[in-house]
C-alpha positions as CSV (number, residue, x, y, z in Angstrom):
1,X,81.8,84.9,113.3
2,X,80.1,86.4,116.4
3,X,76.8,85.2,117.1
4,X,76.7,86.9,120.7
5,X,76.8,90.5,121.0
6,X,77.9,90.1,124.4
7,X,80.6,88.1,123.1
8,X,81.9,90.5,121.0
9,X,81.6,93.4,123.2
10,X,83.9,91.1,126.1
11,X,86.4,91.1,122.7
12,X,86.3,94.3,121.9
13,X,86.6,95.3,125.8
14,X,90.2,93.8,125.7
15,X,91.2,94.3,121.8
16,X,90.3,97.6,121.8
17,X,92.4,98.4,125.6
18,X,95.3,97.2,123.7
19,X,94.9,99.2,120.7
20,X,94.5,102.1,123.2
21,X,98.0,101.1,125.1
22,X,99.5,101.1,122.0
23,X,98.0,104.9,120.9
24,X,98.6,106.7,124.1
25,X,102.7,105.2,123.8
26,X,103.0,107.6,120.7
27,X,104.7,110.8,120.5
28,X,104.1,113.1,118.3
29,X,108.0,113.0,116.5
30,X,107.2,109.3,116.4
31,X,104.5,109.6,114.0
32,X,106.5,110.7,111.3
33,X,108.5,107.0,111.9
34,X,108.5,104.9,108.1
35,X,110.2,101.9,106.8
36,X,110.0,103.4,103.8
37,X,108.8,106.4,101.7
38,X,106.2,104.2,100.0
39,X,104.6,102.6,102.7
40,X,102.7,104.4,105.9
41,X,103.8,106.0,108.4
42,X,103.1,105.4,112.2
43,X,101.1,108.6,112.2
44,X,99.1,107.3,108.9
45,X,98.5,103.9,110.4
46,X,97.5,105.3,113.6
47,X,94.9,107.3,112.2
48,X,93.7,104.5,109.9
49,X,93.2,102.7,112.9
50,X,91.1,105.5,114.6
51,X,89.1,106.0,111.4
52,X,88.3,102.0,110.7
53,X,85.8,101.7,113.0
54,X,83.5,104.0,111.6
55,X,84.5,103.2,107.8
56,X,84.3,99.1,108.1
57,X,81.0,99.5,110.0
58,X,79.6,101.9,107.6
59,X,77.6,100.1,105.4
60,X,75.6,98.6,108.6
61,X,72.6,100.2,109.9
62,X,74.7,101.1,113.0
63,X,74.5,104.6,113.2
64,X,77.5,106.6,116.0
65,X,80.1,109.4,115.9
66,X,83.3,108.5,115.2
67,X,86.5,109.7,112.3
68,X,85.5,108.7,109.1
69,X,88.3,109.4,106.7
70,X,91.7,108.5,107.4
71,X,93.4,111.5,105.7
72,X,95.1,114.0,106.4
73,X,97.0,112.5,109.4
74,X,96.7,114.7,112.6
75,X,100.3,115.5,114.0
76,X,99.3,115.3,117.0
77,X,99.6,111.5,119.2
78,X,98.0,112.7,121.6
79,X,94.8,113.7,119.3
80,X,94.7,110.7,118.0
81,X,94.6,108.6,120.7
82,X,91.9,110.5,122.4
83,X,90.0,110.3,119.1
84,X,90.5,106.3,119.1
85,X,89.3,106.4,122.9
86,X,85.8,108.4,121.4
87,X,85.3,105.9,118.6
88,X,85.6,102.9,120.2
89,X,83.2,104.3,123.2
90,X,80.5,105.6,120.4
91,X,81.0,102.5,118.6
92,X,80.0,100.3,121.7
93,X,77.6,102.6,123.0
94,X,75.8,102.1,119.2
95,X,76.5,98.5,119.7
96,X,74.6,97.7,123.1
97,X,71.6,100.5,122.2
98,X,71.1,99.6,118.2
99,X,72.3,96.3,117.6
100,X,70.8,92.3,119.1
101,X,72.0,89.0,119.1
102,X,69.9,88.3,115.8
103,X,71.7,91.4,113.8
104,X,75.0,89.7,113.6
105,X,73.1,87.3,111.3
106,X,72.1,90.2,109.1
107,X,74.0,90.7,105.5
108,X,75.7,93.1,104.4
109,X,78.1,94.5,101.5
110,X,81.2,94.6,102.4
111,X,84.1,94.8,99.6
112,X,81.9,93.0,97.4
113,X,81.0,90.8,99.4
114,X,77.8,89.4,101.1
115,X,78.9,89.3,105.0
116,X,76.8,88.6,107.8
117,X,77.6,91.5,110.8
118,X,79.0,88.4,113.0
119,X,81.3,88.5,110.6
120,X,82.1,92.2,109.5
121,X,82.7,92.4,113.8
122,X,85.2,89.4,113.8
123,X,87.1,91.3,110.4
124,X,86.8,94.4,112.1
125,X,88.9,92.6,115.2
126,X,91.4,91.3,112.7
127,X,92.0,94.4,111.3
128,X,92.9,96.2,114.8
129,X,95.3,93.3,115.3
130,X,97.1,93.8,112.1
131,X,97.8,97.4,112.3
132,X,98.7,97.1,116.3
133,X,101.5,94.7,114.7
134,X,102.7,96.8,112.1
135,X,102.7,100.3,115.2
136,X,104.2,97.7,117.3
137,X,107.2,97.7,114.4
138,X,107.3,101.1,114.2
139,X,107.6,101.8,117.5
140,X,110.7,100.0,118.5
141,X,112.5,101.9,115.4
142,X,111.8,105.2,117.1
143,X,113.0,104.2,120.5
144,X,109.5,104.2,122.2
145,X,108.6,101.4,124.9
146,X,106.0,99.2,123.6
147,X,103.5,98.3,125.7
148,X,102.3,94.2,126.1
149,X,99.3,92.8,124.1
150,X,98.7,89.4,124.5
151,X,101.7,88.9,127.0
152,X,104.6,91.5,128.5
153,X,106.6,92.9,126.1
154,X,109.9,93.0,126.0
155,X,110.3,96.1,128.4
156,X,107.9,94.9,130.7
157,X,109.8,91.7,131.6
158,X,112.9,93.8,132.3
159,X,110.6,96.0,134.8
160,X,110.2,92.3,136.5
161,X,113.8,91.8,136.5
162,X,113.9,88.8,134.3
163,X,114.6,88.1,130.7
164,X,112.2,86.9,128.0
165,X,111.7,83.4,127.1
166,X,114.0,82.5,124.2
167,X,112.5,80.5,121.1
């Protein structure tokens, strides 16, 4: 849980760059990329992405423009990731002019849940995470380089000349 907004917002500075790597790597052809027919979609789980900011802060008193409904999927990569780049700048903007330290002790509903917003910012970080995993997947089926998150990727070490470390 986040008790320090400032905290969160050094967090967030980082988490939310590499969520933006990833989206601006996209094509539009490679949003139509699936494992299966049942599951999403790159495109779908881009756009979730885009659109969870605004839906998993909703029931806070934080009040910002962003996307919030994750359907129907843009077709366009490029829209999207311009879209995640507005969220996530209204978002902090909302953060640093609404919010203080002592509101990330504040309760809220969340999923039937009691949640203080310390918390609801640390799920909301957990969340980014999981879906940059699952584009990061998705990606390398449709050929696209896939840009390093918390270390160079696979395509970056071969820009260095040098293999990556084997397990």
């Amino acid at each position: 849980m986040f008790q320090d907004l400032n905290h969160f917002l050094k967090s967030w500075e980082y988490e939310s760059g590499a969520t933006q790597n990833l989206l601006n790597n996209l094509t539009d052809e490679s949003l139509k990329q699936e494992i299966t027919s049942q599951n999403w979609n790159l495109g779908r789980i881009a756009w979730h992405t885009v659109a969870s900011i605004h839906i998993i802060t909703s029931n806070t008193k934080l009040r910002f423009e962003a996307q919030a409904e994750d359907w129907p999927v843009p077709d366009s990569a490029k829209f999207i990731a311009c879209s995640y780049r507005k969220a996530s700048e209204a978002f902090v903007q909302a953060l640093e002019t609404q919010w203080r330290d002592q509101t990330l002790g504040e309760h809220i509903n969340f999923l039937g849940r009691q949640m203080p917003n310390g918390s609801l910012l640390m799920f909301l970080l957990q969340h980014q995470s999981h879906h940059r995993g699952q584009m990061t997947v998705l990606m390398r089926q449709a050929g696209l380089n896939v840009p390093g998150i918390y270390g160079p990727s696979k395509e970056e070490w071969a820009k260095f000349g040098m293999e990556p470390p084997t397990m």
